[in-house]
C-alpha positions as CSV (number, residue, x, y, z in Angstrom):
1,X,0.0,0.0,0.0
2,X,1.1,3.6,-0.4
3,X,2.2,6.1,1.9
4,X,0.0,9.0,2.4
5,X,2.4,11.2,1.9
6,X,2.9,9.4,-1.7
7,X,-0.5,9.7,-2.6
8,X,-0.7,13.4,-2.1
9,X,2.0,13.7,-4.2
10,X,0.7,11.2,-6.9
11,X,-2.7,13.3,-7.0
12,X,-1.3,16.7,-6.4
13,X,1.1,16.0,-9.7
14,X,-2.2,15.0,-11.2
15,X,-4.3,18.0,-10.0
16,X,-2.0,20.6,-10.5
17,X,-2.5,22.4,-13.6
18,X,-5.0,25.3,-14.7
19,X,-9.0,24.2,-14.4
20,X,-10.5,27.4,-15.5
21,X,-10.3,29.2,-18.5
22,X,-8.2,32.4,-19.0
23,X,-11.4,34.5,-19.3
24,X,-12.7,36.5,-17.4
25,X,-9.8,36.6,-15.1
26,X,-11.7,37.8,-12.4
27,X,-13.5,35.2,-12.1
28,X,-10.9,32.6,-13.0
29,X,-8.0,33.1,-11.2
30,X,-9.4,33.8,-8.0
31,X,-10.4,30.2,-8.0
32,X,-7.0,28.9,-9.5
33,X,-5.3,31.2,-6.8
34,X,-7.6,29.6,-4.0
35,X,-7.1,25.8,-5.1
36,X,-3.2,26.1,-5.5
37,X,-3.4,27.1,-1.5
38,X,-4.1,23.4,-0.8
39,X,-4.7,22.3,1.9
40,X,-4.6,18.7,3.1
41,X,-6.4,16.7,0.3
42,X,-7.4,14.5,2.2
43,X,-11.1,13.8,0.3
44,X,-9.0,12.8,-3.0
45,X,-6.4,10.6,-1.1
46,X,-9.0,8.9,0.4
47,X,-10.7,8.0,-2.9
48,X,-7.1,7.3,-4.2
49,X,-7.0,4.3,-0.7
50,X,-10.4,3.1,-1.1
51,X,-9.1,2.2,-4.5
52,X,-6.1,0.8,-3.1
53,X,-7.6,-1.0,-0.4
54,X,-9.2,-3.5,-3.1
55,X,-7.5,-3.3,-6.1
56,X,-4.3,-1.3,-7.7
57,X,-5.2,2.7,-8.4
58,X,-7.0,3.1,-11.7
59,X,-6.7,6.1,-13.4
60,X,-10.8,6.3,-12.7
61,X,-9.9,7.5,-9.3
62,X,-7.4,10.3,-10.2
63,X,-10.8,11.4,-12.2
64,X,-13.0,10.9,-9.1
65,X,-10.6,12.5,-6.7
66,X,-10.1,15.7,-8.2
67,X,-14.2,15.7,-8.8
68,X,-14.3,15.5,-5.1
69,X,-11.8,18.0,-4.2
70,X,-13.3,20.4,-6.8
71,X,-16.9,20.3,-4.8
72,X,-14.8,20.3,-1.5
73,X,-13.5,23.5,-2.7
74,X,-16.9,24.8,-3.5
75,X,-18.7,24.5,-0.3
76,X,-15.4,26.1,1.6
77,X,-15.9,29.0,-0.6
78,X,-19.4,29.3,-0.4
79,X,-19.5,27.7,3.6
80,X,-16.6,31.2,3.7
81,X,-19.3,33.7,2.9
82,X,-22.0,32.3,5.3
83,X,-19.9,31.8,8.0
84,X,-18.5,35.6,7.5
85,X,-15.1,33.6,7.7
86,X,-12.2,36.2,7.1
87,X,-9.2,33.1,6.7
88,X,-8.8,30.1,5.3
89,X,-5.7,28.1,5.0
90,X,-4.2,31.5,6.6
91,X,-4.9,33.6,3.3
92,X,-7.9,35.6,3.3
93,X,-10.9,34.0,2.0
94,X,-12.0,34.9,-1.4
95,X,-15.1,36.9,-0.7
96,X,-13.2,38.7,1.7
97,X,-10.5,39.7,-1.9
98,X,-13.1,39.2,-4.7
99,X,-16.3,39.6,-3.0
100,X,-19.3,38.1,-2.6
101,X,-20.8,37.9,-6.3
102,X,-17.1,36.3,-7.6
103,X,-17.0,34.0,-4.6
104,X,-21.0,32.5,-5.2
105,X,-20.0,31.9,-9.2
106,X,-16.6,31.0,-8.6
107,X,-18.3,28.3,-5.9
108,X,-20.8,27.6,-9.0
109,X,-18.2,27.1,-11.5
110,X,-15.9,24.6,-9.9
111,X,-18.9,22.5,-9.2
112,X,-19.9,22.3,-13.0
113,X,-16.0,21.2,-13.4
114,X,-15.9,18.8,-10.8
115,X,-18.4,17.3,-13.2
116,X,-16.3,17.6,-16.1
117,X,-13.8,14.7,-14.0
118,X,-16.8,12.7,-13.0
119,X,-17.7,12.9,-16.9
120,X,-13.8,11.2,-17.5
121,X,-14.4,8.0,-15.3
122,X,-14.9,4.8,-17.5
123,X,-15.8,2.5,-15.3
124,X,-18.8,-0.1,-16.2
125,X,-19.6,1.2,-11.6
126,X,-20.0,5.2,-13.2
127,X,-24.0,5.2,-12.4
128,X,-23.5,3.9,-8.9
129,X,-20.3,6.9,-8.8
130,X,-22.7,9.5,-9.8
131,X,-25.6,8.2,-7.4
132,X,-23.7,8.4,-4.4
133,X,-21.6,11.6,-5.4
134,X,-25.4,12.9,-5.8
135,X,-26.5,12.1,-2.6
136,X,-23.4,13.4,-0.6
137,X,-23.4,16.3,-2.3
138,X,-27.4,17.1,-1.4
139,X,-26.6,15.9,2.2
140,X,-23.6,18.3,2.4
141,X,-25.7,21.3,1.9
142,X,-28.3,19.8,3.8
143,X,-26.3,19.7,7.1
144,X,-25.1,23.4,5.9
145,X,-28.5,24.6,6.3
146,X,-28.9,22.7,9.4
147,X,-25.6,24.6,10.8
148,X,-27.0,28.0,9.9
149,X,-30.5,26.8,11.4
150,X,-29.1,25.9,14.8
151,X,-27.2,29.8,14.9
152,X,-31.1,30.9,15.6
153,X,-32.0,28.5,18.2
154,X,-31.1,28.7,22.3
155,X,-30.7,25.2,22.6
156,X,-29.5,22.5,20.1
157,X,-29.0,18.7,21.4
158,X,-25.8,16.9,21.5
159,X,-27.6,14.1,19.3
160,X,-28.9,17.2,16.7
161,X,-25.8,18.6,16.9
162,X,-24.2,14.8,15.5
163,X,-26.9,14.6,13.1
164,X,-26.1,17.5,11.3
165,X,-21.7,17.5,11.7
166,X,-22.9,13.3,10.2
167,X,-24.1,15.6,7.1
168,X,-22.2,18.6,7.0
169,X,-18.6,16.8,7.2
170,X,-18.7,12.7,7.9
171,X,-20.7,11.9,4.4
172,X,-18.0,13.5,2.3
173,X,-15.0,11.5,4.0
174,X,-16.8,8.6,4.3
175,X,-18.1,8.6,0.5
176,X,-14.6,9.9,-0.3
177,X,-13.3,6.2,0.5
178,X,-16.5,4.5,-0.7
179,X,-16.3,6.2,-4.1
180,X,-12.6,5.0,-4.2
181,X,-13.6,1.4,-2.9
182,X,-16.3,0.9,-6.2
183,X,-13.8,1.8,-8.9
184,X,-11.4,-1.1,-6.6
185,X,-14.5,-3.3,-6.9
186,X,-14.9,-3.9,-3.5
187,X,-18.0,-5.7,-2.5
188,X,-21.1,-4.2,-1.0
189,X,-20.2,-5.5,2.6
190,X,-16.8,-3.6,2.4
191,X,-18.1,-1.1,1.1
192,X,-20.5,-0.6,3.8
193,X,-18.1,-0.7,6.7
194,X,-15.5,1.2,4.7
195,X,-18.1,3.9,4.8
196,X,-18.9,3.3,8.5
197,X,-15.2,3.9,8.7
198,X,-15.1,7.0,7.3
199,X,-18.4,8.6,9.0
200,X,-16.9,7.5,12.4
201,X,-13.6,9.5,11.3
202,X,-15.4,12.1,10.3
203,X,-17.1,13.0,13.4
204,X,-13.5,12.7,15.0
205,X,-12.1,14.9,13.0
206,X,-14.9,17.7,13.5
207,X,-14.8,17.0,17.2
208,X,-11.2,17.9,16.7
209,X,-12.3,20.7,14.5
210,X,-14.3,22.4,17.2
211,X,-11.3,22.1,20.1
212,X,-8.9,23.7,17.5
213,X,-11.7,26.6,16.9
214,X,-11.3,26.9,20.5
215,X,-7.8,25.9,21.9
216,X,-5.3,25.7,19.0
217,X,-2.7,28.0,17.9
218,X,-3.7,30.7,15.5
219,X,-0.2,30.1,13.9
220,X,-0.8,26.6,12.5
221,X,-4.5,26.3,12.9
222,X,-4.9,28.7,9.7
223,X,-8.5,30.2,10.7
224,X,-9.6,32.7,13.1
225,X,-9.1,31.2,16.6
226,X,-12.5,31.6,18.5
227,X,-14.4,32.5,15.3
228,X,-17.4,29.7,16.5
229,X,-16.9,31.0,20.4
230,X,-17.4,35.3,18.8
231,X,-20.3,33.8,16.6
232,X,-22.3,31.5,19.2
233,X,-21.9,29.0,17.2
234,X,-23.2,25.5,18.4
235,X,-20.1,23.4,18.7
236,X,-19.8,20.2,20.5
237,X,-17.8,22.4,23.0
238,X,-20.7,24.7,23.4
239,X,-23.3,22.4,23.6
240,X,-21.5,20.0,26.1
241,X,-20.5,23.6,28.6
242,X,-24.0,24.6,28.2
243,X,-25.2,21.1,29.5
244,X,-22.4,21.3,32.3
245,X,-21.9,24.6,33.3
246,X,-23.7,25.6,36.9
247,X,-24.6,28.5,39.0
248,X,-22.8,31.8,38.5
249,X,-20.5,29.9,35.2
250,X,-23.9,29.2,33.6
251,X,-25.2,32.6,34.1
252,X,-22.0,34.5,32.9
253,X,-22.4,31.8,30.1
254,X,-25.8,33.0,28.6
255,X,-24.4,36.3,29.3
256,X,-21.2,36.2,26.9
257,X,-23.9,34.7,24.2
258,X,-25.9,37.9,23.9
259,X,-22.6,39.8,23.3
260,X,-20.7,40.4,19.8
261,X,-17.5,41.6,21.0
262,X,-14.3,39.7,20.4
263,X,-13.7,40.4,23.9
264,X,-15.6,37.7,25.0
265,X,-14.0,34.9,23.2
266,X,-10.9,34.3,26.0
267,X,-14.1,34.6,29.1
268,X,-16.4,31.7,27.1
269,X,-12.5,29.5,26.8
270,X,-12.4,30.5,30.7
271,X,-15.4,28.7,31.3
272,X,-14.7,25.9,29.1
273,X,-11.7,25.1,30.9
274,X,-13.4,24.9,34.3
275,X,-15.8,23.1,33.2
276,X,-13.3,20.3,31.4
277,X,-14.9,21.0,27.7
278,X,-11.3,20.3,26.4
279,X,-10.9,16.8,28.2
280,X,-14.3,16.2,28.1
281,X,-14.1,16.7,23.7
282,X,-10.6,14.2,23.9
283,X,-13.1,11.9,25.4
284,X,-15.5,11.8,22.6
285,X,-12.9,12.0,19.8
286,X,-11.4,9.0,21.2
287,X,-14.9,6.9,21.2
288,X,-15.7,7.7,17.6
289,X,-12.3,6.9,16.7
290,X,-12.3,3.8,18.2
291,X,-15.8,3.2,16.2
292,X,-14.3,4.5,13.2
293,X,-11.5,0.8,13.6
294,X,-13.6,-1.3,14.2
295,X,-15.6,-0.7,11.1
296,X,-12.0,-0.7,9.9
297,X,-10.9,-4.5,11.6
298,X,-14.3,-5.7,9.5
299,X,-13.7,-5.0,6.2
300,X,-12.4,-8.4,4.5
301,X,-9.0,-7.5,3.3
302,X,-5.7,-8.5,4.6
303,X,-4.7,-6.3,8.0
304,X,-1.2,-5.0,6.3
305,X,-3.5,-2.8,3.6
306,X,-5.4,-1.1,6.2
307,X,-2.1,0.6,7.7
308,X,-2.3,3.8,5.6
309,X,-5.8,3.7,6.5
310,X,-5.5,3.7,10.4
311,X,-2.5,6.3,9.7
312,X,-4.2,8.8,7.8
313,X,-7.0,8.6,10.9
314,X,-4.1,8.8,13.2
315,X,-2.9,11.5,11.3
316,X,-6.3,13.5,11.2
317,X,-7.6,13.2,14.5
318,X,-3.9,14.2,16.4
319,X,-3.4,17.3,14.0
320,X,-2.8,20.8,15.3
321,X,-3.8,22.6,12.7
């Protein structure tokens, strides 16, 4: 199996070239100037291992990853200008450059070409591709909604709060390595837990999400530090201290909510600290994870191919940025 660290290499050497045409440039190269700041990849590398996992890497999945990392793209700019986020990836975020209008039709546009990849793939599987790409993509926005709904309510549950981070971040991961796993030709049972695997991850890795928001360095976490804390966000950290807190915290609590000033962000991280948010979040990230393998240990291939697999998660879920 390859290294993670090969596969990004293998797809960024496939990915990186220009997508959009020259004209007009002020629509284009915002969007080429936001992809080459890029990230992680992880989506695409773990199409490129759910290929692996079951078979060696067909060119299909070079097609399908980039698909995916083009709609990825397209809901961080569009997710950008409804979350009012100023940063991402430590740049400024291209509403905050191009404004709005370029942002929404730059969003628009790499969608329509992440369709031009899926239009690429020759596989005889290309129907079931397309269904589930479909369906991830409609549950994506779906738990995006969700998010901006639960910024209007007092109180969100722990279990609602799942339901929608299942939708808003798990699907894409998990169909990531699903996708990858039917142009391998896994089988439908291994493809099922492979996509158990990755929806377990996934709420790991936002869990993890939420206590960098909070806790990490500004430095290498390359957003806003307490951008979900200044915005009321619900967060599992919020949530959980909103559950927990008592007597004069909870009070000062529902107090800092009614305020907008950035002031507030270090007194809310106060409260979360003596209330044990941040071990209590360690907690949680550690049972999904350990969901996430066993999902893993059930898929029917030999344990040595699953090694980049329990890496990457290793990788994702101890990040600090």
């Amino acid at each position: 199996m390859s290294s993670i660290e090969s596969l990004q290499i293998s797809f960024e050497s496939y990915f990186n070239h220009r997508h959009f045409p020259l004209v007009p440039e002020t629509l284009y190269n915002p969007l080429e100037d936001f992809l080459s700041n890029s990230g992680k990849r992880i989506r695409p590398v773990l199409c490129l291992l759910g290929n692996e996992l079951f078979d060696e890497i067909h060119s299909d999945a070079y097609h399908l990853a980039a698909a995916v990392e083009l709609f990825h793209n397209f809901t961080l700019v569009h997710d950008d200008i409804m979350d009012k986020a100023p940063l991402r990836r430590g740049k400024p975020t291209v509403h905050q450059i191009h404004g709005e209008s370029t942002a929404l039709l730059g969003g628009d546009v790499m969608m329509v070409v992440a369709y031009d990849y899926l239009n690429k793939i020759e596989s005889p599987h290309l129907k079931k591709v397309i269904h589930l790409f479909n369906k991830t993509a409609k549950e994506v926005c779906q738990g995006q909604q969700l998010d901006m709904d639960f910024e209007k309510m007092d109180a969100v549950g722990l279990d609602e709060y799942i339901h929608m981070i299942q939708l808003k971040t798990s699907v894409l991961l998990a169909a990531s390595l699903q996708l990858g796993s039917i142009i391998g030709g896994a089988s439908e049972y291994n493809q099922g837990h492979l996509y158990e695997f990755g929806r377990n991850l996934g709420i790991a890795f936002q869990i993890q999400d939420d206590y960098l928001d909070a806790f990490g360095d500004p430095s290498k976490f390359g957003k806003q530090v307490g951008g979900d804390v200044q915005s009321n966000k619900k967060t599992f950290l919020l949530i959980h201290a909103l559950e927990t807190a008592k007597g004069d915290d909870l009070d000062e609590l529902h107090r800092l909510l009614k305020l907008q000033s950035t002031d507030k962000v270090e007194k809310v991280l106060d409260i979360y600290r003596r209330c044990s948010i941040d071990e209590w979040a360690n907690t949680l990230k550690e049972s999904y994870l350990k969901k996430a393998y066993h999902h893993l240990d059930e898929i029917a291939v030999s344990s040595n191919r699953k090694h980049t697999l329990r890496a990457l998660a290793e990788y994702l879920i101890k990040r600090d940025k």
